[in-house]
DSSP file (Angstrom, degrees, kcal/mol; ACC not computed):
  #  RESIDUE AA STRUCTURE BP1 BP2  ACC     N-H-->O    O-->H-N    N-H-->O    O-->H-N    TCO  KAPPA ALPHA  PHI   PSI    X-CA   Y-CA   Z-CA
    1    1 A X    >>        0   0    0      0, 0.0     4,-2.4     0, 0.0     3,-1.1   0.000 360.0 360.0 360.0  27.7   15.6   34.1   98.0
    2    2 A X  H 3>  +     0   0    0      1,-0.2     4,-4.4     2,-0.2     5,-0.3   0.968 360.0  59.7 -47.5 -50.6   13.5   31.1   99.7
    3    3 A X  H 3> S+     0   0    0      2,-0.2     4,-0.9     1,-0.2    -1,-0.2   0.759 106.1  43.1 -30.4 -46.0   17.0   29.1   98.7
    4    4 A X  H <> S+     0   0    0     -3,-1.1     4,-3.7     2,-0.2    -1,-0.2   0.887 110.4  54.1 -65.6 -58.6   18.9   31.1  100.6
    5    5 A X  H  X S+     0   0    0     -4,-2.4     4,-1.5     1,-0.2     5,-0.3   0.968 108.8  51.1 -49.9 -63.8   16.6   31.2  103.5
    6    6 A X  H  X S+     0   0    0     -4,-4.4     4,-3.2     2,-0.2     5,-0.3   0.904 104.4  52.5 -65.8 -31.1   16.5   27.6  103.7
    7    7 A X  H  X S+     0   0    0     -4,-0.9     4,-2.4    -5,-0.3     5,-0.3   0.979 107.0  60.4 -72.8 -29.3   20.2   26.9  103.7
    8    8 A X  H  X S+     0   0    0     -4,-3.7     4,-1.9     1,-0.2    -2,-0.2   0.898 112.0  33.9 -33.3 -61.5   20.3   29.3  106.5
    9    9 A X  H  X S+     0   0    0     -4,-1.5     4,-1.8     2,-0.2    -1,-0.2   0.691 110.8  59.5 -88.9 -11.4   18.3   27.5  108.6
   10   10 A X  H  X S+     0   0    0     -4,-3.2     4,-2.8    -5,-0.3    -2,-0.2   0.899 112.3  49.3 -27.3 -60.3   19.4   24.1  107.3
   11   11 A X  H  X S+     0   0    0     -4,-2.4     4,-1.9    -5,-0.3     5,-0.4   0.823 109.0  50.6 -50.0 -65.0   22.8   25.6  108.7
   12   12 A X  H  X S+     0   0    0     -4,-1.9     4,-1.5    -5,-0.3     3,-0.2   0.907 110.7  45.6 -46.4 -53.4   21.3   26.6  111.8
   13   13 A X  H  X S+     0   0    0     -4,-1.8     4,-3.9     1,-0.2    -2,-0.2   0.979 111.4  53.2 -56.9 -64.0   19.7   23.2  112.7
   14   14 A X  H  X S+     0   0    0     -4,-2.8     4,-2.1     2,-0.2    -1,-0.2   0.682 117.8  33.9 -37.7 -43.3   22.7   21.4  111.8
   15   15 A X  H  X S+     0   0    0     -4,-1.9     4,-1.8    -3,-0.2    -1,-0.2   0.936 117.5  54.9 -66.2 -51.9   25.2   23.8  114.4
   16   16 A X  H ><>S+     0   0    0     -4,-1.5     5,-2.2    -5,-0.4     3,-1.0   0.928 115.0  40.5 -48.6 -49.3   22.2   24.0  116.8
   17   17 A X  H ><5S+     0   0    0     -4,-3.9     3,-4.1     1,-0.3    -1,-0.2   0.980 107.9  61.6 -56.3 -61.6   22.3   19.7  116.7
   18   18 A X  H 3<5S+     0   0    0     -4,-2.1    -1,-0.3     1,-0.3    -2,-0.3   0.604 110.0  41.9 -61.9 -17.1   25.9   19.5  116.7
   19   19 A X  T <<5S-     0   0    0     -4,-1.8    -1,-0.3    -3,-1.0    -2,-0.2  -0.157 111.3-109.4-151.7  97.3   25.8   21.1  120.0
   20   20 A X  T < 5 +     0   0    0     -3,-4.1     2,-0.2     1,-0.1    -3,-0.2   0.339  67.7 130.8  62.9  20.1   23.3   19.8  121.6
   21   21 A X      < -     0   0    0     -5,-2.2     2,-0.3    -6,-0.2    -1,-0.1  -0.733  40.5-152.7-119.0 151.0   20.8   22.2  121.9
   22   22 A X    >>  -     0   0    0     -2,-0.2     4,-1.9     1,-0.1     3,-1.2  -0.764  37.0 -87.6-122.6-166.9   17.7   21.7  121.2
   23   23 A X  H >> S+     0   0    0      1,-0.3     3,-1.4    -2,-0.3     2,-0.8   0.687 124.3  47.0 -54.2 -89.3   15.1   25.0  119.8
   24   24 A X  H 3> S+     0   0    0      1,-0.2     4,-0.7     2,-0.2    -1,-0.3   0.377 111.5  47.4 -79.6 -13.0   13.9   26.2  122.8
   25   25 A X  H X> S+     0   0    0     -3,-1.2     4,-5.1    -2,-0.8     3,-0.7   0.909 119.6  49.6 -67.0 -56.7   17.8   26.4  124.9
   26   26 A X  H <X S+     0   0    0     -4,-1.9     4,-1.7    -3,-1.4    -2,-0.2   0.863 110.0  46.8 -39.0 -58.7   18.8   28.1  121.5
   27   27 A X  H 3<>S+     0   0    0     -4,-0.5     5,-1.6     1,-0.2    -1,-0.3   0.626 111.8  46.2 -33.9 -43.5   16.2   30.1  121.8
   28   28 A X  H X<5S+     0   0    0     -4,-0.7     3,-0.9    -3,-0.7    -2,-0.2   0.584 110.3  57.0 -67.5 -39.7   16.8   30.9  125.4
   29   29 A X  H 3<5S+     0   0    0     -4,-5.1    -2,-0.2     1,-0.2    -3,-0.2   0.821 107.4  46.2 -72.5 -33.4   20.4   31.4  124.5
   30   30 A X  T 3<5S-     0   0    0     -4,-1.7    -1,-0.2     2,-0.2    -2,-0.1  -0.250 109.4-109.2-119.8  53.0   19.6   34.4  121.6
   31   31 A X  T < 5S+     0   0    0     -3,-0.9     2,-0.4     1,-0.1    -3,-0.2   0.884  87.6 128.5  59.0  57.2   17.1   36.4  123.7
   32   32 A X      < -     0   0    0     -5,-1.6     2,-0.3    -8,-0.1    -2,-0.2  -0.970  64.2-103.9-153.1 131.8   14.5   34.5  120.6
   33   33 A X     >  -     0   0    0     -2,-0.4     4,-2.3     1,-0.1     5,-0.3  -0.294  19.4-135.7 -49.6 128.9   11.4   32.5  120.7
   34   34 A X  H  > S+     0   0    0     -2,-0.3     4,-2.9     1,-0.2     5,-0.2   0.970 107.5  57.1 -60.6 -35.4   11.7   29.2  120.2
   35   35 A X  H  > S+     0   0    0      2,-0.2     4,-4.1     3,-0.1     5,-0.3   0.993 114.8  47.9 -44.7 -49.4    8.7   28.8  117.7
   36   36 A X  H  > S+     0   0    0      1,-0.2     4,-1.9     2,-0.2     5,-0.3   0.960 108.3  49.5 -47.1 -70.1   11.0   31.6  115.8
   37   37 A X  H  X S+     0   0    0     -4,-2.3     4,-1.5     1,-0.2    -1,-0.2   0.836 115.8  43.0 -18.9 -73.5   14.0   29.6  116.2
   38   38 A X  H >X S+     0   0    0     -4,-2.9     3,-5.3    -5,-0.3     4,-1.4   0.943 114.5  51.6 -50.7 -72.2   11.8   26.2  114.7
   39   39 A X  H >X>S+     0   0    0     -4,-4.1     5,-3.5     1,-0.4     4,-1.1   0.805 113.8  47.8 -48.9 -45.2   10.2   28.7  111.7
   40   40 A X  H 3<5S+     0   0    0     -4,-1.9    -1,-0.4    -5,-0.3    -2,-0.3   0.767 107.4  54.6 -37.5 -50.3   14.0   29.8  110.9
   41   41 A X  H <<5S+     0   0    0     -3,-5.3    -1,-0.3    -4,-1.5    -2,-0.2   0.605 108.9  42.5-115.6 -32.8   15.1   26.5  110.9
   42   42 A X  H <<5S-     0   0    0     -4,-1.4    -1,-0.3    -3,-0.5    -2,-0.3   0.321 114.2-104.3-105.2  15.0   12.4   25.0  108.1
   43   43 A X  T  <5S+     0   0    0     -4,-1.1    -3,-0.2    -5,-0.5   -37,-0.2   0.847  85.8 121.1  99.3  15.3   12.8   27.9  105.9
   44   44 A X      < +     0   0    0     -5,-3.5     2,-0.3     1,-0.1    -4,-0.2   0.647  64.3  48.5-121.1  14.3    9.4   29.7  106.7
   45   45 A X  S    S-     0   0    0     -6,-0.6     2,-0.4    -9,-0.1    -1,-0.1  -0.975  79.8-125.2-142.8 160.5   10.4   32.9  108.0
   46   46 A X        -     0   0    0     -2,-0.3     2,-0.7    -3,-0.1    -6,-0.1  -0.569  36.5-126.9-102.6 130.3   12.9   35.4  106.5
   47   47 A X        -     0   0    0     -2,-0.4     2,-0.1    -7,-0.1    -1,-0.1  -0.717   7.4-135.3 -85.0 119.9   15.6   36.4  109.1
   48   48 A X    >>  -     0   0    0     -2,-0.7     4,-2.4     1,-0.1     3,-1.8  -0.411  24.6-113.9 -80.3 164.1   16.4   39.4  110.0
   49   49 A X  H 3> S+     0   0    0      1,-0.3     4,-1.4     2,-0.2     5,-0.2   0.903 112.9  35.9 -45.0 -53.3   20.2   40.3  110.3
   50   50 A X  H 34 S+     0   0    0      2,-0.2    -1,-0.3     1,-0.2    -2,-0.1   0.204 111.2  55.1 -80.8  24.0   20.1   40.9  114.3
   51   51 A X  H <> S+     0   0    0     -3,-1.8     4,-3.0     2,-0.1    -2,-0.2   0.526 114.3  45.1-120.4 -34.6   17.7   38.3  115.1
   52   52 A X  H  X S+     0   0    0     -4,-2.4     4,-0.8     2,-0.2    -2,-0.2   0.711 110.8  60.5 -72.9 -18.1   20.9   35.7  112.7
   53   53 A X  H  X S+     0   0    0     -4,-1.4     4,-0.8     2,-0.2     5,-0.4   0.681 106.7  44.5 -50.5 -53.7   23.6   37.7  114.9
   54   54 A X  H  > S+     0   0    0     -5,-0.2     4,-3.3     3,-0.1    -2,-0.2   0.990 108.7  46.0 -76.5 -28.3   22.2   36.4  117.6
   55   55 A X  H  <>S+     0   0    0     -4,-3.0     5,-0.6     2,-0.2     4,-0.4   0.911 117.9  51.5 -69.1 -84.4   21.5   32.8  116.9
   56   56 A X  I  <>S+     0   0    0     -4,-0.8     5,-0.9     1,-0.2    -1,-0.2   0.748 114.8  40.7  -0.2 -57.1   25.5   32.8  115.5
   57   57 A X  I ><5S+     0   0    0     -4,-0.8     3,-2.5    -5,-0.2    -1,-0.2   0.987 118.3  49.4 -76.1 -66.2   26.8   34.4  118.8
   58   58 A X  I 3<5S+     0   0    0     -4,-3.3    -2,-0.2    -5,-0.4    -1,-0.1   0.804 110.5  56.4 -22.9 -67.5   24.1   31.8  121.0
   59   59 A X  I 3 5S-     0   0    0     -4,-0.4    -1,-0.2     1,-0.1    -2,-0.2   0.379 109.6-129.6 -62.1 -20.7   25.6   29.2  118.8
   60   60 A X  I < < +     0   0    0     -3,-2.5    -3,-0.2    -5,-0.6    -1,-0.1   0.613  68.3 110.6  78.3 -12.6   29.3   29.8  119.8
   61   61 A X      < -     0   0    0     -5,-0.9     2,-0.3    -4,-0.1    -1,-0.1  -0.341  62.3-121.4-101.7-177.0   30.6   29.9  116.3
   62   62 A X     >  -     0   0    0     -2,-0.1     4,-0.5    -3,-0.1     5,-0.2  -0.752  31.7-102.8-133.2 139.8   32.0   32.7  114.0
   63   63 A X  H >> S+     0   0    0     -2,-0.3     4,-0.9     2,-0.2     3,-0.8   0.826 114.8  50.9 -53.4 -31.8   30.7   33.9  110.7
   64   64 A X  H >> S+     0   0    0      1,-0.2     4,-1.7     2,-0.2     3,-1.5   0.943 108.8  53.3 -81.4 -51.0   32.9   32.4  108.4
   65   65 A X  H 34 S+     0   0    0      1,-0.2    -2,-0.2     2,-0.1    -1,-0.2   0.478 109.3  47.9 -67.4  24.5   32.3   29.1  109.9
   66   66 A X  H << S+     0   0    0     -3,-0.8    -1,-0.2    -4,-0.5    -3,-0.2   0.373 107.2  59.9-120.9  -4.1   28.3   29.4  109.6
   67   67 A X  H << S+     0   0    0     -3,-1.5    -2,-0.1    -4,-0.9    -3,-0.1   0.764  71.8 104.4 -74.6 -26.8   28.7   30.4  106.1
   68   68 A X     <  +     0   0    0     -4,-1.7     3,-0.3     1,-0.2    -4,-0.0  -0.190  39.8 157.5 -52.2 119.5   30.4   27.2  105.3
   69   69 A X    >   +     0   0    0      1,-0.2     3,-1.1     2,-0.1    -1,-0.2   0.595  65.7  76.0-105.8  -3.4   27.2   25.8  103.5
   70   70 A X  T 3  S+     0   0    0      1,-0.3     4,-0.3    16,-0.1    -1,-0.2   0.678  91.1  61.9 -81.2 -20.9   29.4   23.4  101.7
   71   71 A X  T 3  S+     0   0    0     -3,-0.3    -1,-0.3     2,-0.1    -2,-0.1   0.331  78.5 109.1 -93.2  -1.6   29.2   21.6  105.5
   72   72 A X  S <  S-     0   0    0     -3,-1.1     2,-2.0     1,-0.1     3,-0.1  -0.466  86.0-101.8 -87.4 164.5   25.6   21.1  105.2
   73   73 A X    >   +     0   0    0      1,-0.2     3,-2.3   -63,-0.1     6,-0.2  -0.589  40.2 175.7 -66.8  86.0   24.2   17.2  104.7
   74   74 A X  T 3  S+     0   0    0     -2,-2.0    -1,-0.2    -4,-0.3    10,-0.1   0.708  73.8  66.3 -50.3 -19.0   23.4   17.0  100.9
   75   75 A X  T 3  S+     0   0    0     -3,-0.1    -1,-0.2     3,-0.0    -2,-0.1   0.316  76.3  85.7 -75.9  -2.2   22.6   13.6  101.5
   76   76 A X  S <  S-     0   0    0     -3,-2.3     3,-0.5     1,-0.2     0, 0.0  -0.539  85.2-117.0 -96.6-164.3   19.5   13.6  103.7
   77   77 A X  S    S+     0   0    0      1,-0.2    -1,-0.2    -2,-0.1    -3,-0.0   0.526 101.1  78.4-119.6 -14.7   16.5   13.8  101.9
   78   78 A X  S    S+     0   0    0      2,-0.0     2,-0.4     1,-0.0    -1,-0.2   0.761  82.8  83.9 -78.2  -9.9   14.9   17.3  103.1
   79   79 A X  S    S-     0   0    0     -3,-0.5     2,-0.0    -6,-0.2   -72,-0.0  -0.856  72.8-157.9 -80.9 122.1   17.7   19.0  100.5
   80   80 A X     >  -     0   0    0     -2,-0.4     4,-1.1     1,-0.0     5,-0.2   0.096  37.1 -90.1 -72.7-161.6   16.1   19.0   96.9
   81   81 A X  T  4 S+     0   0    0      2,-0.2    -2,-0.0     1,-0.2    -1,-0.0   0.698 126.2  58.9 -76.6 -17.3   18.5   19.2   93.8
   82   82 A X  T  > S+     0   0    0      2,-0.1     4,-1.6     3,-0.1     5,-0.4   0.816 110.5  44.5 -69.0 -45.4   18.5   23.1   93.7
   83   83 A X  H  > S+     0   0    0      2,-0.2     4,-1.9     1,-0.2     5,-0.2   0.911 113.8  51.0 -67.5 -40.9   19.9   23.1   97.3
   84   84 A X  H  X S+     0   0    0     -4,-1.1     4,-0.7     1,-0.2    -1,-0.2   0.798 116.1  43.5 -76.1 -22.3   22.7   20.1   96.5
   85   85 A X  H  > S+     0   0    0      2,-0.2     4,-1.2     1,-0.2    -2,-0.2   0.994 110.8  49.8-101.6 -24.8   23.7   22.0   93.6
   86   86 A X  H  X S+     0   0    0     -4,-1.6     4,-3.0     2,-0.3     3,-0.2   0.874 115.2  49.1   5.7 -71.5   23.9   25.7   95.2
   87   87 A X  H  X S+     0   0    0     -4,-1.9     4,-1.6    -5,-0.4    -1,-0.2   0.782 113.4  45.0 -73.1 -22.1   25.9   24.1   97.9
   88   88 A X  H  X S+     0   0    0     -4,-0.7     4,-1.2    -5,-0.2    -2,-0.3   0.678 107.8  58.5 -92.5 -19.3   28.2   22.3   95.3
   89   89 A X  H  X S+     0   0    0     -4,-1.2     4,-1.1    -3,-0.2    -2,-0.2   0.708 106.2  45.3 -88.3 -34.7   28.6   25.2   93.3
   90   90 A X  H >X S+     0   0    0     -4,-3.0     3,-1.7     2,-0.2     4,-1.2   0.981 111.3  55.6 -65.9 -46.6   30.1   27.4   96.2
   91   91 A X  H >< S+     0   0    0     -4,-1.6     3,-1.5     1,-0.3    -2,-0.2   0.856 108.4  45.3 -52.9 -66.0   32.3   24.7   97.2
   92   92 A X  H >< S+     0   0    0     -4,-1.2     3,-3.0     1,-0.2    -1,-0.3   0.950  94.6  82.0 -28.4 -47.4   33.6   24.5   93.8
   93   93 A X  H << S+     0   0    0     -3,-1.7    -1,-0.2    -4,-1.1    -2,-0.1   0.938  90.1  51.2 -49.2 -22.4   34.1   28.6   93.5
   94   94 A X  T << S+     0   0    0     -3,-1.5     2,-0.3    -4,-1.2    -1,-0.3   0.431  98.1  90.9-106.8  37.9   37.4   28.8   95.3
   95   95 A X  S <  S-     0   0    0     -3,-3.0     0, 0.0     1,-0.2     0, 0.0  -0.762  77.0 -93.2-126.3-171.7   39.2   26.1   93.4
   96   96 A X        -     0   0    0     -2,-0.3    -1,-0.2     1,-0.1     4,-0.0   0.493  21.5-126.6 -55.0-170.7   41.2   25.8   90.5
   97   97 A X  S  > S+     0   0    0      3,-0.1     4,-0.8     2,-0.1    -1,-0.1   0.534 119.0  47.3-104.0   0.4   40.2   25.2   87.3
   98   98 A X  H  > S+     0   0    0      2,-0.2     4,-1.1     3,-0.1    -3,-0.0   0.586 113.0  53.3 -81.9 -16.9   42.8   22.0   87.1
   99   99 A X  H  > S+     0   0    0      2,-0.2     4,-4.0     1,-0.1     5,-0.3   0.872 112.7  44.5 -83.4 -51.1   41.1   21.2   90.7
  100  100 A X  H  > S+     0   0    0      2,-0.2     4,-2.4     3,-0.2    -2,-0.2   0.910 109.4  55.1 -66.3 -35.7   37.3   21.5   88.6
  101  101 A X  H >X>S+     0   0    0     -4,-0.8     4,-1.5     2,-0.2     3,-0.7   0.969 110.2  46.9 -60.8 -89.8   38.7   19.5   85.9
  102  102 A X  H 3X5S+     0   0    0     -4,-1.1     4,-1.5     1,-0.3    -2,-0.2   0.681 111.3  49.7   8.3 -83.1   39.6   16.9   88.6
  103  103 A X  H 3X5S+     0   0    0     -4,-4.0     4,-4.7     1,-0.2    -1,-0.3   0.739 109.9  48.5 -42.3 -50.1   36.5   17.0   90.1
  104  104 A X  H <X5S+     0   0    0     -4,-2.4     4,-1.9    -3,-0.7     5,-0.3   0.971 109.3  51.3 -67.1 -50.7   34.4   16.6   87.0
  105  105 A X  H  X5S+     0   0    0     -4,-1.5     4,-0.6     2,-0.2    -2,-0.2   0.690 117.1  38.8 -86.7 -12.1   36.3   13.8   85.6
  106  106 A X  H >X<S+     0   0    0     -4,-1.5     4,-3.6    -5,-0.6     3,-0.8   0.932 115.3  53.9 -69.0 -57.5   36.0   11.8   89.0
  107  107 A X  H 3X S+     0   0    0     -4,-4.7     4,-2.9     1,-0.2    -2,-0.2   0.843 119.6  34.2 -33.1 -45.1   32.6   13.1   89.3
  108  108 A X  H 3X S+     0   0    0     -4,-1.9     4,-2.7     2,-0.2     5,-0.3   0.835 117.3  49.9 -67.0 -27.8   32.0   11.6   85.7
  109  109 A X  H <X S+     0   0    0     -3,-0.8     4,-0.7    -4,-0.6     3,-0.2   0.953 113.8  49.3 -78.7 -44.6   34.3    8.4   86.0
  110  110 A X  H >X S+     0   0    0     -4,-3.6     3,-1.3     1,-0.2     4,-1.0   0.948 114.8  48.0 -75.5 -64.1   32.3    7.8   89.5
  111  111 A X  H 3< S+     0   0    0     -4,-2.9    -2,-0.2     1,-0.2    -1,-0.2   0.753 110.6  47.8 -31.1 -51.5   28.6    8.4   87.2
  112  112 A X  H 3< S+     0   0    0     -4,-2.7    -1,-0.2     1,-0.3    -2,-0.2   0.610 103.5  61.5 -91.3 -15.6   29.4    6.1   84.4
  113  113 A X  H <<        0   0    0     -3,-1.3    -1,-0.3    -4,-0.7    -2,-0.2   0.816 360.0 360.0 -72.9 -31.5   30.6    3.2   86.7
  114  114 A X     <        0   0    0     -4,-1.0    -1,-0.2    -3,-0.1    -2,-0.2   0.583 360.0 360.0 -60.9 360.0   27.0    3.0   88.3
């Protein structure tokens, strides 16, 4: 589940940034080493359930909004193509299929112009 693991801590850097913390506050904030915090954060250690309950709770936010993964950048360059499409594939799963239709034929219309 390395995939997973890294959008997790993708997800994590990204909240952590947006406010304003940098590892080692975060760290400070969920009773965690900051090295942990860092290793979490590139994807190179597997998270346990309480050690992500804290960073979440540190972090001020709520589980459904740290799940959003659809929120993550897809554009910067440390997400490969597995990661872009992962993340493109939940967002799709709670829409329509006239809403996927949509989507694909912009997606395509958008492709074919380039």
């Amino acid at each position: 589940m390395g995939n997973l693991r890294n959008l997790i801590g993708k997800q994590i850097r990204m909240i952590r940034k947006q406010r304003g913390l940098s590892q080692e506050k975060l760290g400070e904030l969920a009773q965690l080493k900051n090295s942990y915090i860092g290793d979490v954060e590139r994807g190179a250690r597997n998270i346990s359930l309480d050690s992500l309950e804290k960073i979440i709770t540190a972090l001020e936010t709520d589980l459904g909004t740290f799940f959003k993964f659809s929120e993550i950048d897809i554009s910067s360059n440390d997400v490969d193509k597995q990661e872009s499409l992962e993340v493109h594939t939940q967002f799709l799963q709670d829409r329509t299929n006239d809403e996927i239709k949509l989507i694909h034929k912009i997606t395509r219309d958008i492709l074919n112009g380039m």
